[in-house]
C-alpha distance (Angstrom), angle and dihedral (degrees) to the residues before:
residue distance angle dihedral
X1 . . .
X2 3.96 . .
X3 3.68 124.1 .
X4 4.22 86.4 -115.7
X5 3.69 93.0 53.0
X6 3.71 89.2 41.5
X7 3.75 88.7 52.9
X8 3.92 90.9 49.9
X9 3.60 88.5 50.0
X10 3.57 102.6 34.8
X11 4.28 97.6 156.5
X12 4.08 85.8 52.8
X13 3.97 98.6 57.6
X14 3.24 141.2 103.1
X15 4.21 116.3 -15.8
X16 3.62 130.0 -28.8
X17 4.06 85.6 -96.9
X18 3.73 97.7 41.4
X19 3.85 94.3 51.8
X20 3.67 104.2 54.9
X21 3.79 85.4 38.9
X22 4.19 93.7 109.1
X23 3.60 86.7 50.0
X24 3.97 101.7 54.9
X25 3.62 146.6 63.9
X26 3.66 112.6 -81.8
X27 3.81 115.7 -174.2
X28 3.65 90.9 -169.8
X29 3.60 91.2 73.4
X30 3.84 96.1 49.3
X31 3.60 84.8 52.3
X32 3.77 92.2 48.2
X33 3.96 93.3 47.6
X34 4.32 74.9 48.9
X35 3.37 98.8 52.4
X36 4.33 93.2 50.6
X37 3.63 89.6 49.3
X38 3.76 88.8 53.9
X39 3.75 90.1 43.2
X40 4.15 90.1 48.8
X41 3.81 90.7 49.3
X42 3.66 103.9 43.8
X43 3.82 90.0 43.7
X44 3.75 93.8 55.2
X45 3.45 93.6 34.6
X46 3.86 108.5 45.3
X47 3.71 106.8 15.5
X48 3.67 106.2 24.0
X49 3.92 99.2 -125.1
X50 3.76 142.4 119.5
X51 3.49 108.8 -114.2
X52 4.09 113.0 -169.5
X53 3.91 84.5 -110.5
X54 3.74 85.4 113.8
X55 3.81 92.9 51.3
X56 3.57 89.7 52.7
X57 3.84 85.3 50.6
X58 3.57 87.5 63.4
X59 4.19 106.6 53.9
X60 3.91 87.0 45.6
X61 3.32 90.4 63.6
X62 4.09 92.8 43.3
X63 3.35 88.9 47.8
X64 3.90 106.4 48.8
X65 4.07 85.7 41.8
X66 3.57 83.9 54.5
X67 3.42 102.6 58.3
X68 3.78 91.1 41.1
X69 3.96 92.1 64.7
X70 3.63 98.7 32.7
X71 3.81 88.8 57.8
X72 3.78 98.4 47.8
X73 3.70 93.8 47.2
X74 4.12 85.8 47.7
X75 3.87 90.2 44.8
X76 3.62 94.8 50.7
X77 3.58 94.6 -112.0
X78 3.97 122.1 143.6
X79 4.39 116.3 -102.8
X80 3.78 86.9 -125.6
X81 3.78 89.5 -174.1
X82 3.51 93.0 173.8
X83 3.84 100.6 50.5
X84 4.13 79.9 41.7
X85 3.83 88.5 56.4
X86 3.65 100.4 47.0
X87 3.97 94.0 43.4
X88 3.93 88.3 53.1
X89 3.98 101.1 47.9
X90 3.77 87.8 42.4
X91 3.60 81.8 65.7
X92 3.61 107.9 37.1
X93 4.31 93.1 46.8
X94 3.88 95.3 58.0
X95 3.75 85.5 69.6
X96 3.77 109.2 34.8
X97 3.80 94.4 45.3
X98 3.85 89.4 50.8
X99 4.06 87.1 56.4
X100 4.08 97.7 40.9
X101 4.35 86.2 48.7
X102 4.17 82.5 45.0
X103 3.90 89.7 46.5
X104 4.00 98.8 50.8
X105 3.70 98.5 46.8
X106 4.18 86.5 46.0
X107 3.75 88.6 45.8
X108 3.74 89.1 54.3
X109 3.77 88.3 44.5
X110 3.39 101.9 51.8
X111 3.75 120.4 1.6
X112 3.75 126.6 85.5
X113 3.68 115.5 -100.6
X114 3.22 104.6 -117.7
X115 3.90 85.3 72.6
X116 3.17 94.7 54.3
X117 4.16 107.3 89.2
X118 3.67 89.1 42.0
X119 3.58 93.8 54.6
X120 3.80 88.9 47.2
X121 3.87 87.7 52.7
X122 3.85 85.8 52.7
X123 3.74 92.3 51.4
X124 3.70 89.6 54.3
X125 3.82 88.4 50.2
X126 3.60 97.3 46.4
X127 4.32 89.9 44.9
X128 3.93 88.2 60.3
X129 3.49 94.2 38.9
X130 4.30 99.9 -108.6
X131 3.23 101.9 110.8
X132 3.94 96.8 119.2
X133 3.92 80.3 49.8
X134 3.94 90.5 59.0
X135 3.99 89.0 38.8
X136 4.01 94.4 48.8
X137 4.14 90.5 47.7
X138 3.88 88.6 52.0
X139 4.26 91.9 38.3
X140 3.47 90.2 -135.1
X141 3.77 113.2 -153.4
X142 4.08 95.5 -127.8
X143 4.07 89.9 175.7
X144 4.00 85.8 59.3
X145 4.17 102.1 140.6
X146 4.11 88.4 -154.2
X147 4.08 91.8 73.5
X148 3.69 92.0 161.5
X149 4.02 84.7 77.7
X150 3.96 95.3 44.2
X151 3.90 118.9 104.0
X152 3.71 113.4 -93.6
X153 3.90 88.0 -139.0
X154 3.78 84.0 58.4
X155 4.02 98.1 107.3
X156 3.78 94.9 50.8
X157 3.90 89.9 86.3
X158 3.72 97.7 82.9
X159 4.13 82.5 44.8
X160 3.74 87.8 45.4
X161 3.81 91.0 55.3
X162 3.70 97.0 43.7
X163 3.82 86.3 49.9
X164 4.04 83.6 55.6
X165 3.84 96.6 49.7
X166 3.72 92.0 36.5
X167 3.78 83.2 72.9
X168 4.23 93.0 34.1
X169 3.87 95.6 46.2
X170 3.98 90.7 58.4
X171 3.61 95.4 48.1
X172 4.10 93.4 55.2
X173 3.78 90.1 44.2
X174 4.14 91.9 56.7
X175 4.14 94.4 34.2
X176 3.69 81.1 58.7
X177 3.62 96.9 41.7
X178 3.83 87.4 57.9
X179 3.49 95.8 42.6
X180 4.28 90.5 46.0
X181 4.04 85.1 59.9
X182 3.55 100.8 34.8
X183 3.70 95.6 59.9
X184 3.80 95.0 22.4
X185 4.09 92.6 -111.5
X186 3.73 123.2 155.2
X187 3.53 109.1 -102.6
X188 3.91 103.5 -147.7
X189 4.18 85.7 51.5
X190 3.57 92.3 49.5
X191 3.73 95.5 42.9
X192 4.35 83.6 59.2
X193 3.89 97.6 46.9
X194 4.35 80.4 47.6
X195 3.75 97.9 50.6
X196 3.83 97.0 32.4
X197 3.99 91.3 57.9
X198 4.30 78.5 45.9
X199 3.99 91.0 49.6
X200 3.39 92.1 45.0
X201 3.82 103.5 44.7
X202 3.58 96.6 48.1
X203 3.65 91.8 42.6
X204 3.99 92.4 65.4
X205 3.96 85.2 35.7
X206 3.98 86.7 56.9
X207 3.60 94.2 42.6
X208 4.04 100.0 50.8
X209 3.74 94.1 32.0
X210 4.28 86.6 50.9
X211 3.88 93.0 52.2
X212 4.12 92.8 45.4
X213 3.95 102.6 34.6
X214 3.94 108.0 6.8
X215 3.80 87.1 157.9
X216 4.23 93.7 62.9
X217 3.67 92.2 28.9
X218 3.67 96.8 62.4
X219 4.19 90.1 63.7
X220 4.09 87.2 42.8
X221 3.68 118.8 121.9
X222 3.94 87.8 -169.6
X223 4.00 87.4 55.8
X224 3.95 88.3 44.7
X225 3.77 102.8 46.2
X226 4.01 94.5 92.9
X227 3.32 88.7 63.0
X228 3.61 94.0 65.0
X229 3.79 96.3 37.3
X230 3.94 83.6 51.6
X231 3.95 88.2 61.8
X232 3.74 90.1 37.7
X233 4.02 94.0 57.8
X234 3.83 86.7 47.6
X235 3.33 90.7 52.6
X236 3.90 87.7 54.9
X237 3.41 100.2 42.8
X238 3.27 104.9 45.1
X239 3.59 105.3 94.2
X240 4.05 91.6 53.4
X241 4.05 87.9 64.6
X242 4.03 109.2 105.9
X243 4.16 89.3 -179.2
X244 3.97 110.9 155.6
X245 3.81 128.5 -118.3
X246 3.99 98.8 -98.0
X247 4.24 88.3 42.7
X248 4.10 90.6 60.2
X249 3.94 86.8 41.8
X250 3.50 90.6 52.4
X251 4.45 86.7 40.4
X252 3.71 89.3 51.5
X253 3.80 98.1 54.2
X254 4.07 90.9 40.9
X255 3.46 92.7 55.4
X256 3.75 102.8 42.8
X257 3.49 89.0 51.9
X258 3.29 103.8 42.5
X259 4.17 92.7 47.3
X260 4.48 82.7 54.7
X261 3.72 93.6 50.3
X262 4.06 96.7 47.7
X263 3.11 97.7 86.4
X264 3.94 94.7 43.0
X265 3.73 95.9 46.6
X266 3.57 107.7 36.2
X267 4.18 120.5 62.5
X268 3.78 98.2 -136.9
X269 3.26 93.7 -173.2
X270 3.79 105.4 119.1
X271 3.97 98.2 -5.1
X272 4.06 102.3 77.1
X273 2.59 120.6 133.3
X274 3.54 105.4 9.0
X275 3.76 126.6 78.0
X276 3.97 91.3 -30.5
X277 4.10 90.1 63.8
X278 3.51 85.1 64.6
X279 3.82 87.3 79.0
X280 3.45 111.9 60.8
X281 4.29 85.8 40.5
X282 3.59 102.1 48.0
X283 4.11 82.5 44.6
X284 4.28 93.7 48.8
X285 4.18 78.7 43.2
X286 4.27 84.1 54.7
X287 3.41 85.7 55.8
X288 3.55 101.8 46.3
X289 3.95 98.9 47.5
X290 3.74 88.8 50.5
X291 3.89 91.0 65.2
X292 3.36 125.6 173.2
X293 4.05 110.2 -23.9
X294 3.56 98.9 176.8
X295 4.12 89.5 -136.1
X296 3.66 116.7 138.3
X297 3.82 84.2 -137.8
X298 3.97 99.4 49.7
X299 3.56 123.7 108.6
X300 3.86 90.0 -122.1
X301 3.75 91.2 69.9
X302 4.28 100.7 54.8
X303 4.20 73.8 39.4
X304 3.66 94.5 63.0
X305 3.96 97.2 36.6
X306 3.80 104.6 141.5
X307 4.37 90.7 -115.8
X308 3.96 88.3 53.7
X309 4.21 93.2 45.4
X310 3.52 90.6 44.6
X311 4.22 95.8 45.2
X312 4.12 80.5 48.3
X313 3.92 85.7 60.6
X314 3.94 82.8 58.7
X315 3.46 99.4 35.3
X316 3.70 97.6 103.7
X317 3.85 93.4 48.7
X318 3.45 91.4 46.1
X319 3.69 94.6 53.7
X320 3.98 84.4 51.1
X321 3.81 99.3 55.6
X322 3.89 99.9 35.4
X323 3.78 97.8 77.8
X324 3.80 96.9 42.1
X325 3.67 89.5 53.6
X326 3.21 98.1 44.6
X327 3.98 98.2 42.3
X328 4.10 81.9 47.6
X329 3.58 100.9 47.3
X330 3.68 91.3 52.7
X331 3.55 101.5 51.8
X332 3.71 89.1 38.9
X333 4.09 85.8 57.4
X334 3.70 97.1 36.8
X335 3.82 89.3 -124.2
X336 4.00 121.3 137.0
X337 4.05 87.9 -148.8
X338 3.39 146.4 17.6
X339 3.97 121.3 -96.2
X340 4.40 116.4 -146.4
X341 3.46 88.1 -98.1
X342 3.76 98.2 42.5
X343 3.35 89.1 41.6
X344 3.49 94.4 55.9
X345 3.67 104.2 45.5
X346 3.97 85.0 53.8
X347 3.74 88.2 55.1
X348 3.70 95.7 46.8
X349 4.13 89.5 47.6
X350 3.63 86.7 49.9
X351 3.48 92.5 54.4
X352 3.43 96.8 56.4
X353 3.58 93.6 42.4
X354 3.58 81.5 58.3
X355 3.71 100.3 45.5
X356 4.03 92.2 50.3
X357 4.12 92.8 49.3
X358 3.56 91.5 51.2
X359 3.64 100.6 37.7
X360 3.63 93.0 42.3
X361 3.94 116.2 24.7
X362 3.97 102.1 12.2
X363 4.08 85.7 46.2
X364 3.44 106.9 48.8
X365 4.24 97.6 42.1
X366 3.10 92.6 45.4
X367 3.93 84.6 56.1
X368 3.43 99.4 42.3
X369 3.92 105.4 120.6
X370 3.85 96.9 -163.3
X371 3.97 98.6 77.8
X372 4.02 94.2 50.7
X373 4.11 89.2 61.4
X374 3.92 82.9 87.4
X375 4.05 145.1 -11.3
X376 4.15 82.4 -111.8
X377 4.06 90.3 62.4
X378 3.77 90.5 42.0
X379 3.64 94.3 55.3
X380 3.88 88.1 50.0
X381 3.98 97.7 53.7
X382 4.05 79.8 46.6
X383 4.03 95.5 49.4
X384 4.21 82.7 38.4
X385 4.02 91.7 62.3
X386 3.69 102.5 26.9
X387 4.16 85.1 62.5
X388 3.53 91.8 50.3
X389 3.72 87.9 63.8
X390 3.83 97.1 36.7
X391 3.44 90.9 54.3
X392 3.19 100.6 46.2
X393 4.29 90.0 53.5
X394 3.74 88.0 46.6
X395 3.32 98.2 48.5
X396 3.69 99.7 47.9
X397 3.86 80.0 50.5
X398 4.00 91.0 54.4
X399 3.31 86.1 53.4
X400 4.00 101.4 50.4
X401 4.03 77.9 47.5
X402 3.93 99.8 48.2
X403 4.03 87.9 51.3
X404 3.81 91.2 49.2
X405 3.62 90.2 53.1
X406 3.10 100.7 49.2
X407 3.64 98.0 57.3
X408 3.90 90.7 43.6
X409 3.92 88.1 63.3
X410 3.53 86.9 63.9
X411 3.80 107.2 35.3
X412 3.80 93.4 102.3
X413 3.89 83.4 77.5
X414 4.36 103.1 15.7
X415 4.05 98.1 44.5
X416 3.79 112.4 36.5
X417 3.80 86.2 150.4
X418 3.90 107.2 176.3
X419 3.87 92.6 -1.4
X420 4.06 80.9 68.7
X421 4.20 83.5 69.0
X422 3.61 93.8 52.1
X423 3.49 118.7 114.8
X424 4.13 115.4 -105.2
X425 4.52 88.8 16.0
X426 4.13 98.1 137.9
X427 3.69 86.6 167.4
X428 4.09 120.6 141.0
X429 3.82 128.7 -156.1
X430 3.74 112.8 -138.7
X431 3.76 118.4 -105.0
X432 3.84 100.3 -102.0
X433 3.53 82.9 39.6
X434 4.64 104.4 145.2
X435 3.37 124.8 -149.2
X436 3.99 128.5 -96.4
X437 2.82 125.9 -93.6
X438 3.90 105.2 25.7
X439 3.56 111.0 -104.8
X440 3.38 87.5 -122.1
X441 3.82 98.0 64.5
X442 4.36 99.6 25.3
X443 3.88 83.1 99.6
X444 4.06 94.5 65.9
X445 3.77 92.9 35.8
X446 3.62 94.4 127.9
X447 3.98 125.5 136.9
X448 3.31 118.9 -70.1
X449 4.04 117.0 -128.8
X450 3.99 115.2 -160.1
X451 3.76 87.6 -161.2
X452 3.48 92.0 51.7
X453 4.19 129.8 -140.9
X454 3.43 143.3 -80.0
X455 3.38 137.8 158.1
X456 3.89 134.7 -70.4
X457 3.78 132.5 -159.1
X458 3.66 94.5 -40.7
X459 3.78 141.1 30.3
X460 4.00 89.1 -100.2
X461 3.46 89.8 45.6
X462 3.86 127.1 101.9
X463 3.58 141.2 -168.5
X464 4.07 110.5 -162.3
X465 4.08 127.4 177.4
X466 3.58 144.5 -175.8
X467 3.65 93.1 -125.4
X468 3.62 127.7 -95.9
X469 3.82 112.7 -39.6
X470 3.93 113.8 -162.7
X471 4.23 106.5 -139.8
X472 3.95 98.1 -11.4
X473 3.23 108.4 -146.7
X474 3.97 80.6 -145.5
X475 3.71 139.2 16.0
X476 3.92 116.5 -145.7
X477 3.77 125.3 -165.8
X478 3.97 117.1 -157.6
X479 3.72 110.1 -168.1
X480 3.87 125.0 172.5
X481 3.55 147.2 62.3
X482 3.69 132.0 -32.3
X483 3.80 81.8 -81.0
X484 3.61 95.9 60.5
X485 4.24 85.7 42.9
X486 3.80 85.6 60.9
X487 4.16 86.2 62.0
X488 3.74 98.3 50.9
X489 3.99 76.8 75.0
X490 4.40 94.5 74.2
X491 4.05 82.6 31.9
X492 3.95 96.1 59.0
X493 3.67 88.6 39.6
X494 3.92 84.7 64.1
X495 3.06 99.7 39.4
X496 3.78 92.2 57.3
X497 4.31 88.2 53.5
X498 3.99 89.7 46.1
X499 3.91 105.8 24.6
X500 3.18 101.2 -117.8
X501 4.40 121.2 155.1
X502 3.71 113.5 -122.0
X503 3.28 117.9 -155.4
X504 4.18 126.0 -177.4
X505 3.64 149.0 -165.4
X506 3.58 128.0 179.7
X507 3.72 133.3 153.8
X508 3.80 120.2 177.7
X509 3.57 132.3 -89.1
X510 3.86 81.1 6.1
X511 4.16 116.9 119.7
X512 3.25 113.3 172.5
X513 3.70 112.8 -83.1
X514 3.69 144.4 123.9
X515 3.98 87.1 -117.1
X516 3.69 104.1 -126.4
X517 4.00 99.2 153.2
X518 3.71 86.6 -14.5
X519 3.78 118.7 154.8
X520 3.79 90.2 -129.9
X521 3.77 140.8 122.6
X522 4.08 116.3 -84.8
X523 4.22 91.3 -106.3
X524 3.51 91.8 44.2
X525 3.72 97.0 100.6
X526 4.04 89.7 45.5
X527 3.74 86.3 52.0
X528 3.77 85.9 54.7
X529 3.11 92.9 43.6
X530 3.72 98.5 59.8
X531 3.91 97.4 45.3
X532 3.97 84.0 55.1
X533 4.05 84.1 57.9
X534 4.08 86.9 46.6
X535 3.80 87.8 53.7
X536 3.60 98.8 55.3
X537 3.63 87.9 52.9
X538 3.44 98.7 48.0
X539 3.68 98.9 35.4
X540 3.96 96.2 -164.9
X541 3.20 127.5 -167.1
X542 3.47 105.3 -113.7
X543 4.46 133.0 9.1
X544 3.84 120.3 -136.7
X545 3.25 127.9 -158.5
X546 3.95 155.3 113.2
X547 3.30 131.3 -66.3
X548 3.81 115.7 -173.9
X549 3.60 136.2 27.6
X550 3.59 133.5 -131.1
X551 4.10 114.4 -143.1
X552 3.36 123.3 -162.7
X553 3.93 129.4 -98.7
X554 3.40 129.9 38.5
X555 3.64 142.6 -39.1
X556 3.94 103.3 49.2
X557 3.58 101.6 -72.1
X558 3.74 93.6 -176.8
X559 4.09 110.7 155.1
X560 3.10 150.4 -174.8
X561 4.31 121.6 -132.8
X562 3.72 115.5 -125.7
X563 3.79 113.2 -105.0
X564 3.53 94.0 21.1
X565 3.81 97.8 125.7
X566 3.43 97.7 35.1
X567 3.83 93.7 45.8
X568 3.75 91.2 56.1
X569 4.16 93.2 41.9
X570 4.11 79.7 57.9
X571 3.47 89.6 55.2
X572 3.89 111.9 33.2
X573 3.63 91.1 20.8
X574 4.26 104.6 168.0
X575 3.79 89.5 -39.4
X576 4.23 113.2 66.8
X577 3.97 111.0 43.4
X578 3.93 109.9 -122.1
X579 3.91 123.2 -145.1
X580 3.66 125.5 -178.4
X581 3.68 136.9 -171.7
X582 3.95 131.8 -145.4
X583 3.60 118.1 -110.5
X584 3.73 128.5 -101.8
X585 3.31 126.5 -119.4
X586 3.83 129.1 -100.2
X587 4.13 136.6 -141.6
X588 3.34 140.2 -147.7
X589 3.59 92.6 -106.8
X590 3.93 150.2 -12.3
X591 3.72 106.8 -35.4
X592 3.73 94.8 -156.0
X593 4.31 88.8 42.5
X594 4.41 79.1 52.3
X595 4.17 85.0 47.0
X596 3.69 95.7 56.5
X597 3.70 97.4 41.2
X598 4.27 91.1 44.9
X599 3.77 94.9 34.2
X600 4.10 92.4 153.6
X601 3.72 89.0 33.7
X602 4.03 113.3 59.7
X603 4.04 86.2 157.1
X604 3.52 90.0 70.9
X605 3.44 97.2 57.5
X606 3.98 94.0 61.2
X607 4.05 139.8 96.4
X608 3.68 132.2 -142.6
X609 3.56 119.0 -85.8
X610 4.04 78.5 -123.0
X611 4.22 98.8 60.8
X612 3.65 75.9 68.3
X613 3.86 124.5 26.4
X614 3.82 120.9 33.0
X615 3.45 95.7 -178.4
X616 4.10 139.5 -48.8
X617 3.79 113.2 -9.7
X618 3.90 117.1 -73.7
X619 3.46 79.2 -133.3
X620 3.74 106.4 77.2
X621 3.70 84.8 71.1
X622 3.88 90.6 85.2
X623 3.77 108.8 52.9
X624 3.58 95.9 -173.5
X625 3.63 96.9 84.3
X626 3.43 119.2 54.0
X627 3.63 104.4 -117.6
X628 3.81 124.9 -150.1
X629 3.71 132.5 -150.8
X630 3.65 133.4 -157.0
X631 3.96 102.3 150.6
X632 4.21 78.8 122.3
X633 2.78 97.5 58.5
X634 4.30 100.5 49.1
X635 3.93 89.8 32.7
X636 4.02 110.0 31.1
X637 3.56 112.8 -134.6
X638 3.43 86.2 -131.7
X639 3.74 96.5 64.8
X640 4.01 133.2 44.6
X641 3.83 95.0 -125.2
X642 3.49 150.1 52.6
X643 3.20 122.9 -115.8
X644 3.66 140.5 -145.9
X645 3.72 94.8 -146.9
X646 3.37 123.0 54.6
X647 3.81 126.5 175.5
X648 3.61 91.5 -22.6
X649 3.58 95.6 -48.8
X650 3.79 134.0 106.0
X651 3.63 109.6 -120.9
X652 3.62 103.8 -153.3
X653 3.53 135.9 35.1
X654 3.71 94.6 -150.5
X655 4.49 132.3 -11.6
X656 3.55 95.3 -47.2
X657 3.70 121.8 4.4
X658 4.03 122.0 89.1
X659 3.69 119.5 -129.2
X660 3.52 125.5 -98.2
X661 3.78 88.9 -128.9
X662 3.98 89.4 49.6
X663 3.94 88.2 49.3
X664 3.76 89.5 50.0
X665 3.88 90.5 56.0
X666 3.62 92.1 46.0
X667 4.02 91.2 57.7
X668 4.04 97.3 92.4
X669 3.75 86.8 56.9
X670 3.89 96.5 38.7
X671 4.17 82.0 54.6
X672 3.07 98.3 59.0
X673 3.57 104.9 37.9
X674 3.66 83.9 40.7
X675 3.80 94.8 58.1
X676 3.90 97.1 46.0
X677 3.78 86.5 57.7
X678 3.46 104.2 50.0
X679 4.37 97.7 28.1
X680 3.73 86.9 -123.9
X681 3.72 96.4 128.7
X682 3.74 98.2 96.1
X683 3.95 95.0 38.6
């Protein structure tokens, strides 16, 4: 018989055993889904590694779904997507919410704070099932060795994208239901022509969007999809394969060991999931053709050992809690891996973690017979555990919030920031005076533009204002890098006292310069080269940006770009006034990461005043431009450093850009040396 008529006649192929096969039990399977759990966990855990277990993850699902559908649309039975979608999630949130509640109160308990809103962002993600969505937008290096600094929410993408085609997969299975009848199709055929144009589309998608992007295409539910059409069209198929006893033996063993040696073999660093997914897949679909062959020396049978079905029960929680813990333990340690006996004390909590969740919250909800009396119940016991989570994440954001506030009501006297520099200030913080900005939030501390962003010329590129300004009384261009966007903070707060319209455009990594020899990205100079075309529309009435750049290391390697002057000259020529701005100074790492870690010891968190400034500004050389300096003011003449705190106030939200709350303290100083450059003062 041939797979097609097989597939037409699905209940007539193959033996008695092999045709009911979609609609039984098979242990195998739970031991399969057991044994990729194990291989995700141990992986992670012990050798650092992805290992395809996830992948394998992935066309289970497809395929059990599949056979779910299939047979309810064969049996005569209604799609019932909604009553399908409910049941499912009021399975799946038990779990997860149980782990991001676990995960916030950890967090607090032993993660720095300045982790803590982006972890709480995370949490949202992961809750509505976007967390590869988040992860993809930031490119998130999952194959990082050092996993003590990952996210703990990191391992809900794969959840977050079975989430998304748990709700996609349905849909296809009843369009095609209605399209089978409508035009008197059979349903299993059309179901294979749908999924194979799926599998093969997102295959090529996968591959070309692994070899340009491999970072973003690893959280991609476009790049993932064949996966699940893969398990789908094995689903479909399977009743047309005729393969004897000793063959499925032989498939058994192949794919078992080919799924455990994945990870070992292959270096999936920078090929998943393109062409090297299809491994551990095509392996977990070995496995799955080969069935049950009732041989004492098949795969099936270790497969369907009572430990293995039972750990599959678990598998789900387990794959919940094993990341947290291990992301926890390591920060809680201070270690950047796990050790075999660290290792395995994290996978033995996790197990029990596991084991309790499922036996005790997963268990009994999922039990619970009042929510199946009707769809309006099962939305409730949804809406009941979804809050639970939410607020639980906005709470511990309320909180964060409440503490910040707080200490901004009494700033004026606790955080004079760069006003503590000034000449005369006799001020004194109180003794439980906290630092500005929280911790918490110093990471995100970046200007904020009335006018809002969006972008310019290229995806890097921005285009940020200070809202719309009716007659300005001036019109100021800043241009630059993200150094020169950290300056349009002083300028807007100007231009609020002496309505003036702010208008700026930054792109990272990209001073302005014409770029010969220039240690800047290849579309810099097009960038550039488009805000000099904005200008001569605009025709403001004065540019602002940076001059020199700070390098890292030692020995004041402040700079100055190639083409700088002559760039600007091309632009403002004698027409548009130009003031510039010294840069800041960098350090060897995140100032607010250094805060956390040295929280009774800000000192040790600063550089010397010579890792940044050798001497007077390289700057001066071209008087043209009016040329500011505020080395003083980040490195106290009085002092040989700078520091990361100044008056109370962090300085910098990460190695090398100043706070927006620092900036904001600096503006009485910026005024005034801002007005003697540019003669403003009486206007």
């Amino acid at each position: 018989m041939s797979v097609a008529r097989a597939l037409a006649s699905p209940r007539r192929s193959g033996s008695g055993a092999e045709a009911n096969r979609q609609s039984k039990f098979r242990p195998e399977i739970q031991g399969l889904r057991s044994l990729a759990v194990l291989m995700v966990v141990t992986y992670h855990i012990w050798f650092g590694r992805v290992s395809g277990g996830v992948d394998v993850f992935l066309l289970i699902s497809a395929f059990l779904m599949t056979l779910q559908f299939v047979g309810r649309y064969e049996q005569g039975r209604p799609m019932a997507l909604i009553k399908h979608w409910l049941h499912l999630f009021r399975r799946l949130l038990p779990a997860a919410v149980t782990v991001i509640i676990a995960v916030l109160v950890a967090s607090y308990l032993f993660l720095p704070r300045t982790r803590w809103l982006g972890i709480i962002s995370e949490g949202w993600a992961s809750l509505f099932y976007a967390e590869n969505r988040l992860l993809q937008s930031q490119a998130t290096d999952y194959y990082a060795t050092d996993h003590s600094i990952a996210s703990p929410f990191q391992h809900f993408w794969s959840l977050s994208i079975q989430g998304q085609v748990f709700i996609l997969w349905p849909l296809i299975f009843a369009g095609a239901a209605l399209i089978a009848r409508r035009y008197r199709l059979h349903y299993r055929i059309l179901l294979c022509y749908i999924f194979a144009a799926i599998f093969l589309a997102s295959l090529v998608f996968s591959i070309v969007f692994t070899l340009t992007n491999q970072a973003q295409a690893y959280f991609d539910t476009g790049a993932r999809l064949w996966e699940f059409a893969l398990g789908t069209l094995v689903a479909l198929i399977l009743p047309g394969f005729r393969i004897p006893r000793t063959g499925r033996i032989l498939l058994g063993w192949l794919g078992v060991v080919a799924m455990l040696s994945c990870g070992i073999l292959l270096n999936v660093q920078a090929a998943f999931p393109g062409v090297a997914a299809l491994w551990p897949t095509l392996a977990a679909a070995c496995v799955i053709v080969a069935g049950q062959t009732g041989s004492r020396i098949g795969a099936d049978r270790i497969l369907s050992a009572a430990l293995l079905v039972r750990l599959g029960d678990n598998s789900y929680a387990l794959y919940l809690w094993h990341w947290p813990v291990l992301v926890i333990a390591l920060a809680a340690t201070g270690k950047d891996h796990a050790g075999p006996i660290s290792g395995t004390v994290i996978i033995v909590v996790s197990l029990a973690l596991a084991y309790v969740t499922t036996r005790f919250i997963e268990k009994p909800w999922r039990e619970w017979s009042w929510p199946e009396v009707n769809r309006r119940r099962a939305f409730i016991s949804i809406a009941m555990v979804a809050a639970l989570a939410a607020g639980s994440l906005a709470g511990a954001r309320q909180g964060i919030q409440m503490q910040a506030d707080a200490a901004m009501a009494q700033a004026e006297y606790n955080n004079p920031g760069a006003r503590s520099l000034m000449p005369g200030y006799s001020g004194k913080a109180a003794a439980d005076a906290v630092l500005l900005p929280d911790l918490a939030d110093a990471g995100s501390d970046w200007a904020d533009f009335p006018g809002g962003c969006q972008g310019f010329h290229d995806p890097d590129g921005i285009r940020c204002t200070n809202g719309e300004v009716e007659s300005p009384v001036k019109t100021i261009v800043v241009w630059g890098s993200s150094h020169a966007g950290v300056w349009a903070t002083p300028v807007m707060e100007l231009a609020k006292r002496h309505h003036w319209s702010v208008v700026t455009y930054v792109k990272a990594l990209c001073p302005v310069t014409q770029g010969e020899d220039a240690e800047v990205p290849g579309n810099c100079v097009d960038f550039n080269k488009a805000v000099s075309a904005e200008i001569a529309k605009i025709q403001p009435d004065l540019i602002f940006t940076t001059s020199t750049r700070v390098g890292h290391g030692e020995g004041g390697t402040e700079y100055m770009d190639p083409g700088w002057a002559d760039m600007l000259q091309s632009v403002a020529g004698n027409s548009i006034p130009v003031v510039s701005v010294r840069d800041t100074p960098r350090f060897p790492g995140s100032v607010p990461e250094c805060l956390a870690q040295h929280a009774d010891d800000e000192a040790a968190c600063a550089v010397p005043r010579t890792n940044a400034y050798a001497g007077e500004s390289p700057a001066n050389a071209y008087p043209s431009v009016k040329n500011l300096d505020f080395s003083d003011y980040f490195c106290p003449g009085d002092t040989d450093t700078c520091p990361a705190v100044i008056g109370n106030v962090i300085a910098y939200l990460d190695d090398n850009h100043p706070t927006a709350t620092y900036m904001k303290t600096l503006t009485p100083i910026f005024e005034e040396r801002f007005m003697e450059a540019t003669g403003w003062k009486d206007q």
